[in-house]
Backbone atoms as SQL, in Angstrom:
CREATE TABLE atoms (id INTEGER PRIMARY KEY, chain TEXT, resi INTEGER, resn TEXT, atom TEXT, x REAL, y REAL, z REAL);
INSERT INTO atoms VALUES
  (1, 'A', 1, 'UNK', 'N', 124.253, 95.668, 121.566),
  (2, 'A', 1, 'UNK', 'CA', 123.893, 94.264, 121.577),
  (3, 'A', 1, 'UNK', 'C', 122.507, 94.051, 120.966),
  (4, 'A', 2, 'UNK', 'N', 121.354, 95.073, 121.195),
  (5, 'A', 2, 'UNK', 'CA', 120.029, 94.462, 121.015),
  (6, 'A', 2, 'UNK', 'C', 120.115, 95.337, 119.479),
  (7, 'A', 3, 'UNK', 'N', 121.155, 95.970, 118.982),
  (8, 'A', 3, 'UNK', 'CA', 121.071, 96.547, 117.498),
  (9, 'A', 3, 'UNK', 'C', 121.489, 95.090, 116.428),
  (10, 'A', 4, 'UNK', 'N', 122.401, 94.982, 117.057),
  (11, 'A', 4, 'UNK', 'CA', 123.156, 93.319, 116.217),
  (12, 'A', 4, 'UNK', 'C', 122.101, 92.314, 116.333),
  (13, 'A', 5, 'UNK', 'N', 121.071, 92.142, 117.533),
  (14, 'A', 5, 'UNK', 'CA', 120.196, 90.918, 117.090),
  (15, 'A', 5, 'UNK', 'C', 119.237, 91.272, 115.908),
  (16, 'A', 6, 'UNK', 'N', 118.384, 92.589, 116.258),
  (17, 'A', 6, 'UNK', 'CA', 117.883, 93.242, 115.112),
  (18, 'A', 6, 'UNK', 'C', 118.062, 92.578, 114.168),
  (19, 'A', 7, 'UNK', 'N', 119.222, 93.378, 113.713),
  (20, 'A', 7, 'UNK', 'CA', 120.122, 93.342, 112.469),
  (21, 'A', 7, 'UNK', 'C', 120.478, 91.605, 111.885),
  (22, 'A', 8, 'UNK', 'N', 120.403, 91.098, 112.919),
  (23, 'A', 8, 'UNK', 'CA', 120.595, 89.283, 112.341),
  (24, 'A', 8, 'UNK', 'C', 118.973, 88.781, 112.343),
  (25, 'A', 9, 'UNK', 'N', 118.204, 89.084, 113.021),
  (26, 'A', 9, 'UNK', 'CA', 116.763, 88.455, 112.796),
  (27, 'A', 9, 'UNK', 'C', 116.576, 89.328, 111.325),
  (28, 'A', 10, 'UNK', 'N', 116.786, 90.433, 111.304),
  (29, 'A', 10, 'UNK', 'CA', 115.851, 90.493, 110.405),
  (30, 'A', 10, 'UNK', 'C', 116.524, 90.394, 108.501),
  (31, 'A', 11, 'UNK', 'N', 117.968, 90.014, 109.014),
  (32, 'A', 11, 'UNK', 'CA', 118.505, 89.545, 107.674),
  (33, 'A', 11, 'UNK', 'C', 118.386, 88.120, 107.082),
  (34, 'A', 12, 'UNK', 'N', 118.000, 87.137, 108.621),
  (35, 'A', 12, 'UNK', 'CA', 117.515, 85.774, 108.752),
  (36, 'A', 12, 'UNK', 'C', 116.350, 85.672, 107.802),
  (37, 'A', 13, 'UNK', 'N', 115.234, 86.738, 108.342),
  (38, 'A', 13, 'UNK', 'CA', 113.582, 86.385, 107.783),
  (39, 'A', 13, 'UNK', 'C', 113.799, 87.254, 106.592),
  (40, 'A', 14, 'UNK', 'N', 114.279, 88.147, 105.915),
  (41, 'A', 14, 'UNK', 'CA', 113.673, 88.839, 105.165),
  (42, 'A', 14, 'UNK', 'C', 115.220, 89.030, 103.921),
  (43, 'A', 15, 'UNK', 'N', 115.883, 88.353, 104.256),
  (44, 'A', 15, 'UNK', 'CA', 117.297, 88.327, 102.788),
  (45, 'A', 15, 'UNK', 'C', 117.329, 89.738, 102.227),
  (46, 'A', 16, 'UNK', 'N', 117.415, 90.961, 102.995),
  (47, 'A', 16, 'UNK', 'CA', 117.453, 92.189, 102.582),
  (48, 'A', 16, 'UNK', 'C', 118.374, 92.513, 101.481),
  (49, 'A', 17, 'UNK', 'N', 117.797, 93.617, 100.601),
  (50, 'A', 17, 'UNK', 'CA', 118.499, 94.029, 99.549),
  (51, 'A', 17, 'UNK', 'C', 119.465, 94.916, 100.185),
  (52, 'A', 18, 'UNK', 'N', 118.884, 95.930, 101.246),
  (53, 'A', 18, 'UNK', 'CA', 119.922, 96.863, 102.052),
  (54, 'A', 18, 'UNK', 'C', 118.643, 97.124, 103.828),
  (55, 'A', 19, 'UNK', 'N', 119.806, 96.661, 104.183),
  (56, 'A', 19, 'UNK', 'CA', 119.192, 97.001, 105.559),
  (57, 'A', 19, 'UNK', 'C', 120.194, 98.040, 106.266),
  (58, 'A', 20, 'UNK', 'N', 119.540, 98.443, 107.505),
  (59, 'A', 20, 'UNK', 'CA', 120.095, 99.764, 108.203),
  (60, 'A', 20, 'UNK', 'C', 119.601, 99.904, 109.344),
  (61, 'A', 21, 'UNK', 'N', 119.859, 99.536, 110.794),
  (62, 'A', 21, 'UNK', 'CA', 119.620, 99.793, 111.496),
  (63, 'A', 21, 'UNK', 'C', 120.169, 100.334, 112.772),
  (64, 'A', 22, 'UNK', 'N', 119.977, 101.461, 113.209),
  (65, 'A', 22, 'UNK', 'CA', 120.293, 102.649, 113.552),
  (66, 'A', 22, 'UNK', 'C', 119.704, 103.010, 114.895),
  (67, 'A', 23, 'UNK', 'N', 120.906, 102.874, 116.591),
  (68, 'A', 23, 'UNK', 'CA', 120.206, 103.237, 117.835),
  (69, 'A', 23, 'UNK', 'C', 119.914, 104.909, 118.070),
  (70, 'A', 24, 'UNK', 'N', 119.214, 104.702, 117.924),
  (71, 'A', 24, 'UNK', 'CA', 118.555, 106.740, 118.390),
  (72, 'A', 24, 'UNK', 'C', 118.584, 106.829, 119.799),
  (73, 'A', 25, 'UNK', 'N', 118.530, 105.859, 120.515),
  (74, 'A', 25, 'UNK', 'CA', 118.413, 106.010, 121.680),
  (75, 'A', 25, 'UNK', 'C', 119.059, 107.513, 122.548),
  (76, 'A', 26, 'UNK', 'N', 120.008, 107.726, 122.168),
  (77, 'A', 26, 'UNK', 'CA', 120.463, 109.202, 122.573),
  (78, 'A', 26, 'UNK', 'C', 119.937, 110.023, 122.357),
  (79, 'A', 27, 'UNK', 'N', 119.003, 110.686, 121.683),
  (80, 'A', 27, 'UNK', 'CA', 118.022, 111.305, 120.529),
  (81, 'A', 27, 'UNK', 'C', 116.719, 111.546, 121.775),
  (82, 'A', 28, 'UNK', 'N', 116.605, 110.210, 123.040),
  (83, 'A', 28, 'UNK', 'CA', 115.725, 110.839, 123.539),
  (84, 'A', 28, 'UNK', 'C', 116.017, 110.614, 125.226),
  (85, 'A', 29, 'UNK', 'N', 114.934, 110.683, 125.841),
  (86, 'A', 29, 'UNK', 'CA', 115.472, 111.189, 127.440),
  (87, 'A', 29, 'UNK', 'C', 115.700, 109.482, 128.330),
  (88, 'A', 30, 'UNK', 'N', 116.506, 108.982, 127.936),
  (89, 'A', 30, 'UNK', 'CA', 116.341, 107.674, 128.367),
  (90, 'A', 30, 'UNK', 'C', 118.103, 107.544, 129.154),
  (91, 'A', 31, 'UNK', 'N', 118.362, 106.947, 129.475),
  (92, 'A', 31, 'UNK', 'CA', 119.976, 106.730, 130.350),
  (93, 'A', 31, 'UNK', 'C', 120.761, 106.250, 128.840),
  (94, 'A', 32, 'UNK', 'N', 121.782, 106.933, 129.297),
  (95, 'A', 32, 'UNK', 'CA', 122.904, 106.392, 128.566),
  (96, 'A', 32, 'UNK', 'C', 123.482, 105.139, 127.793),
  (97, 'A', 33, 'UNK', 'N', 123.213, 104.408, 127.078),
  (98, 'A', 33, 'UNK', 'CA', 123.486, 103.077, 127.011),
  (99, 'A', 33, 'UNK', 'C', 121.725, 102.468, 126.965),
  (100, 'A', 34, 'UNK', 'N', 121.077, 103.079, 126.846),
  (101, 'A', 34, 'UNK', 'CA', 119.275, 102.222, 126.733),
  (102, 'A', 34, 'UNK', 'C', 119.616, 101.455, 125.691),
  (103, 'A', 35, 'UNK', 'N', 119.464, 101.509, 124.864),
  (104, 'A', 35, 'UNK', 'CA', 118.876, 100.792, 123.297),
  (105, 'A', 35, 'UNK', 'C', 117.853, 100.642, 123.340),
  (106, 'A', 36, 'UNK', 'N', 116.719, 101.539, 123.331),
  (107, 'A', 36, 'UNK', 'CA', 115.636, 101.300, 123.352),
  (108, 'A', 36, 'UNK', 'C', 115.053, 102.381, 122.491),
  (109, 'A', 37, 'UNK', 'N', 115.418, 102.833, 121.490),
  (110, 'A', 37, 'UNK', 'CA', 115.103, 103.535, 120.331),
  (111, 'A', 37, 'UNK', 'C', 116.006, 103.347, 118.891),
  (112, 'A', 38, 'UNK', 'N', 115.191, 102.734, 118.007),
  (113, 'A', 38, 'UNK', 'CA', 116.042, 102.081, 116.788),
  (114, 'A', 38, 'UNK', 'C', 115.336, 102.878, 115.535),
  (115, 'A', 39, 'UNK', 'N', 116.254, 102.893, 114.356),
  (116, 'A', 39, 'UNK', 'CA', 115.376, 103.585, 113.223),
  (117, 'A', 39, 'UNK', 'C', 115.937, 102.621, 112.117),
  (118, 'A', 40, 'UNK', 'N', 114.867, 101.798, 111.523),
  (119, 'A', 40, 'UNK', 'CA', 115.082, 100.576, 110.680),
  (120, 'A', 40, 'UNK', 'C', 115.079, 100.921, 109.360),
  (121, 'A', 41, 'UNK', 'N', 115.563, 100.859, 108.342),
  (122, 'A', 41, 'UNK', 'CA', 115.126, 101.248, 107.410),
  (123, 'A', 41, 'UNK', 'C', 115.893, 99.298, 106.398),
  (124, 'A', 42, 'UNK', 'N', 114.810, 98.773, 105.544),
  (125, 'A', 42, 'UNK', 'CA', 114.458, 97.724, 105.325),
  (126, 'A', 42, 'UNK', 'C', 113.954, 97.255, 104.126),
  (127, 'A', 43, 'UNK', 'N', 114.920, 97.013, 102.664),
  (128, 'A', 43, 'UNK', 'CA', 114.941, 97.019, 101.167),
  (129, 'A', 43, 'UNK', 'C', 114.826, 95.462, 101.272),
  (130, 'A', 44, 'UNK', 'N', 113.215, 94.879, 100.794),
  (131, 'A', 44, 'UNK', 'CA', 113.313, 93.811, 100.449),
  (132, 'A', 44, 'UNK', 'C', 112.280, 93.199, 99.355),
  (133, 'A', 45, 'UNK', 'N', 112.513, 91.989, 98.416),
  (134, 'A', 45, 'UNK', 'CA', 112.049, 91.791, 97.324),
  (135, 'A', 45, 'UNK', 'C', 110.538, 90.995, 98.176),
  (136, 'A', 46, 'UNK', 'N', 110.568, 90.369, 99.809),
  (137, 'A', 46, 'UNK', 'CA', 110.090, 89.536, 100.429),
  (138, 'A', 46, 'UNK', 'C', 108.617, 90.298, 100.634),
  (139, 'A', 47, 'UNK', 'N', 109.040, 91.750, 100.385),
  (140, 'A', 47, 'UNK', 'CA', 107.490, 92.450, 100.457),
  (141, 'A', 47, 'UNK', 'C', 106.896, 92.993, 99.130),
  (142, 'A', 48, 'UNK', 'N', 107.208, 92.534, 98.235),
  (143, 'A', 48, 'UNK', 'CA', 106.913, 93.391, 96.925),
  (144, 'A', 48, 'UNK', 'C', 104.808, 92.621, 96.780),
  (145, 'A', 49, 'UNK', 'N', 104.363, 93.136, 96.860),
  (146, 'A', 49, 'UNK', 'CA', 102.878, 93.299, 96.607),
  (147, 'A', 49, 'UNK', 'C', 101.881, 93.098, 98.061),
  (148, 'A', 50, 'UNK', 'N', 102.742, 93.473, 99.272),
  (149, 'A', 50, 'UNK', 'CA', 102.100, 93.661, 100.147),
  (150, 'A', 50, 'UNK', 'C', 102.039, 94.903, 100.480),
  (151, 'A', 51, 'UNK', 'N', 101.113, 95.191, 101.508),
  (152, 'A', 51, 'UNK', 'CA', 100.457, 96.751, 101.920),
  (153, 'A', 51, 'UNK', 'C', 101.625, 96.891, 103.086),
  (154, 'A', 52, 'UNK', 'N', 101.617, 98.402, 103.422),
  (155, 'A', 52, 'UNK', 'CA', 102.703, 98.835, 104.536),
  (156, 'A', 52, 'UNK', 'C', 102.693, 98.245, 105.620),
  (157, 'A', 53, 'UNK', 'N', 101.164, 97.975, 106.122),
  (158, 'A', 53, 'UNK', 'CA', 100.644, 97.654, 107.423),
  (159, 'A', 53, 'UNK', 'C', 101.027, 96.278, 107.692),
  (160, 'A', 54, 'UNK', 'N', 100.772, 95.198, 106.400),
  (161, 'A', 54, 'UNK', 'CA', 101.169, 93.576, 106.402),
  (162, 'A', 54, 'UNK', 'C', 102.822, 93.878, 106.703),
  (163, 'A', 55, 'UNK', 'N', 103.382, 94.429, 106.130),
  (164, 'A', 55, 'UNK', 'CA', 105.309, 94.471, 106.144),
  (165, 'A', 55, 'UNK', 'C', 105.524, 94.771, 107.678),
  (166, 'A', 56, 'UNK', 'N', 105.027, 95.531, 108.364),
  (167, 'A', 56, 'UNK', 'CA', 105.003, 96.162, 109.546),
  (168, 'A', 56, 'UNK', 'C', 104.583, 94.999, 110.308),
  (169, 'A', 57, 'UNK', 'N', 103.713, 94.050, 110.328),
  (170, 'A', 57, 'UNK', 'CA', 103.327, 93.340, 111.316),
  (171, 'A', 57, 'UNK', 'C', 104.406, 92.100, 110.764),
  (172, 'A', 58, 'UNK', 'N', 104.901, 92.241, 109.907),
  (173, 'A', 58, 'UNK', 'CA', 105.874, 90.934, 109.852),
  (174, 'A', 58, 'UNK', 'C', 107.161, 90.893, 110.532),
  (175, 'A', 59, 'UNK', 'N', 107.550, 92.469, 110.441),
  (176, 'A', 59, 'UNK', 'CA', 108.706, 92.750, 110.948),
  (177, 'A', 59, 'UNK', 'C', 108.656, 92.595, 112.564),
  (178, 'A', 60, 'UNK', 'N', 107.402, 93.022, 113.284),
  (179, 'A', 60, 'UNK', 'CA', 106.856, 92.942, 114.776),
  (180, 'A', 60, 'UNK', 'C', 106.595, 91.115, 114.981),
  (181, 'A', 61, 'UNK', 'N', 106.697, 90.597, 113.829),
  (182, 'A', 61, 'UNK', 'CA', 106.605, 89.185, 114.267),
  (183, 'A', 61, 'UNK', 'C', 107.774, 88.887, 114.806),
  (184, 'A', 62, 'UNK', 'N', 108.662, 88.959, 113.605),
  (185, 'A', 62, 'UNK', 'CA', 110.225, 88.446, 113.887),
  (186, 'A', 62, 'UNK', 'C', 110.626, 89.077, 115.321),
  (187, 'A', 63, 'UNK', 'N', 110.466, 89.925, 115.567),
  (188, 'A', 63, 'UNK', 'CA', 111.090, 90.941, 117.051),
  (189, 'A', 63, 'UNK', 'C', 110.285, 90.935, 117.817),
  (190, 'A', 64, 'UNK', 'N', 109.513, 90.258, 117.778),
  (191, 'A', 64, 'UNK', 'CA', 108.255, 90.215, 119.215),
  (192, 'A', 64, 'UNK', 'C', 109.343, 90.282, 120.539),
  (193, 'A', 65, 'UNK', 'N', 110.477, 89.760, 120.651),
  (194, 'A', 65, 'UNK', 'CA', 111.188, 89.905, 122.210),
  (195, 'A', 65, 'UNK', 'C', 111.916, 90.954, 121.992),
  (196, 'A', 66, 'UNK', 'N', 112.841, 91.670, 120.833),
  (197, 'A', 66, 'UNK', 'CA', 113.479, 92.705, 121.107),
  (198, 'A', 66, 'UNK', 'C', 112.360, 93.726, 121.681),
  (199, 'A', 67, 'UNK', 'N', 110.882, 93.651, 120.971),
  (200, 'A', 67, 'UNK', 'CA', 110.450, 95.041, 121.188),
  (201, 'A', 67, 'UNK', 'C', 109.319, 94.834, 122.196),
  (202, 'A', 68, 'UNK', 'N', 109.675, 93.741, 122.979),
  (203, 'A', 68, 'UNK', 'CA', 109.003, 94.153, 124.671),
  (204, 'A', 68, 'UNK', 'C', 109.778, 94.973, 125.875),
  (205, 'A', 69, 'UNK', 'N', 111.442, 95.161, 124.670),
  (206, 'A', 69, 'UNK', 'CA', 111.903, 96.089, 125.901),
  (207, 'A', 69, 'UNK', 'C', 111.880, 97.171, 125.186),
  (208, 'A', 70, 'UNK', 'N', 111.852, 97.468, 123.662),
  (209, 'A', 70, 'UNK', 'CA', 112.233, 99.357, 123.167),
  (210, 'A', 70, 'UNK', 'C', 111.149, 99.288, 122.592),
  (211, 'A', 71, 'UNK', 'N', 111.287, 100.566, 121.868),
  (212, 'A', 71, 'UNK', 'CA', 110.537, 101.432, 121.193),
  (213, 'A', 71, 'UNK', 'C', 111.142, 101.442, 120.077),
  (214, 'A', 72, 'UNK', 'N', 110.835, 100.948, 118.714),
  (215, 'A', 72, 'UNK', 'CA', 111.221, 100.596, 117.253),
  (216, 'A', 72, 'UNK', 'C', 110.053, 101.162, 116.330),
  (217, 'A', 73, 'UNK', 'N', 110.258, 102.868, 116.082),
  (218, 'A', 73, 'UNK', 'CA', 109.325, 103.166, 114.776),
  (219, 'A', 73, 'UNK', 'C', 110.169, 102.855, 113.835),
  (220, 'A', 74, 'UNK', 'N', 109.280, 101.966, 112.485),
  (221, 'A', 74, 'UNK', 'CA', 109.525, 101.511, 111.711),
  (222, 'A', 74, 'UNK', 'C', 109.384, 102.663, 110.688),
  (223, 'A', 75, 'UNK', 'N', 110.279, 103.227, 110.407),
  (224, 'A', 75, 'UNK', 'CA', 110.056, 104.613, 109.056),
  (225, 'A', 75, 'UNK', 'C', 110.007, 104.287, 107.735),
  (226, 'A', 76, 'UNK', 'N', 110.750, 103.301, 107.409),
  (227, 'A', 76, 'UNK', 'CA', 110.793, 102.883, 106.013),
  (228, 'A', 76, 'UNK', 'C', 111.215, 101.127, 105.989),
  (229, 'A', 77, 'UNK', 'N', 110.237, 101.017, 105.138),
  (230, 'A', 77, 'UNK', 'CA', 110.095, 99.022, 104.562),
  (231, 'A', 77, 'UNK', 'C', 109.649, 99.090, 103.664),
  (232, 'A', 78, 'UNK', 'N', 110.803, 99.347, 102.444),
  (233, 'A', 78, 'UNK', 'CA', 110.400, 98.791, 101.471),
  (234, 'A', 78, 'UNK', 'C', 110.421, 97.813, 100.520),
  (235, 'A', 79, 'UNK', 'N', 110.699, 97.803, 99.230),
  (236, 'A', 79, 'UNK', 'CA', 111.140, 96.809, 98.034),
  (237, 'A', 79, 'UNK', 'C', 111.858, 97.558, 97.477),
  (238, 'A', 80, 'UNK', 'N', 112.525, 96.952, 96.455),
  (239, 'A', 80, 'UNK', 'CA', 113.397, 97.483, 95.659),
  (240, 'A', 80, 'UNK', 'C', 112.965, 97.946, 94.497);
């Protein structure tokens, strides 16, 4: 459930070229069913001449409520 909102906020704000987002949550010591570990990976034209750090705080804008409950390292945001 909290992979599909992800996945719709951030196709809402950012018209991705290819998005991918991916629960790891099993990957670490958390109960069965958490969702509280995601691995984003995020192709968009919406960041082309910004720095990693600006893309990163945009993406933490849009999800400010998913990610008061998980843990979302952002590995890759890029452009095309």
């Amino acid at each position: 459930m909290i992979r599909e909102q992800i996945e719709a906020k951030l196709r809402a704000a950012f018209e991705p070229a290819y998005l991918e987002v991916v629960d790891e949550s099993y990957r670490h010591n958390v109960p069965a069913g958490s969702e509280s570990h995601f691995k984003v990976v995020l192709v968009s034209d919406r960041f082309v001449g910004e720095r990693f750090l600006t893309r990163h705080r945009s993406i933490y804008g849009v999800l400010s409520e998913e990610l008061a409950d998980a843990y979302t390292p952002w590995r890759y945001i890029l452009t095309r």
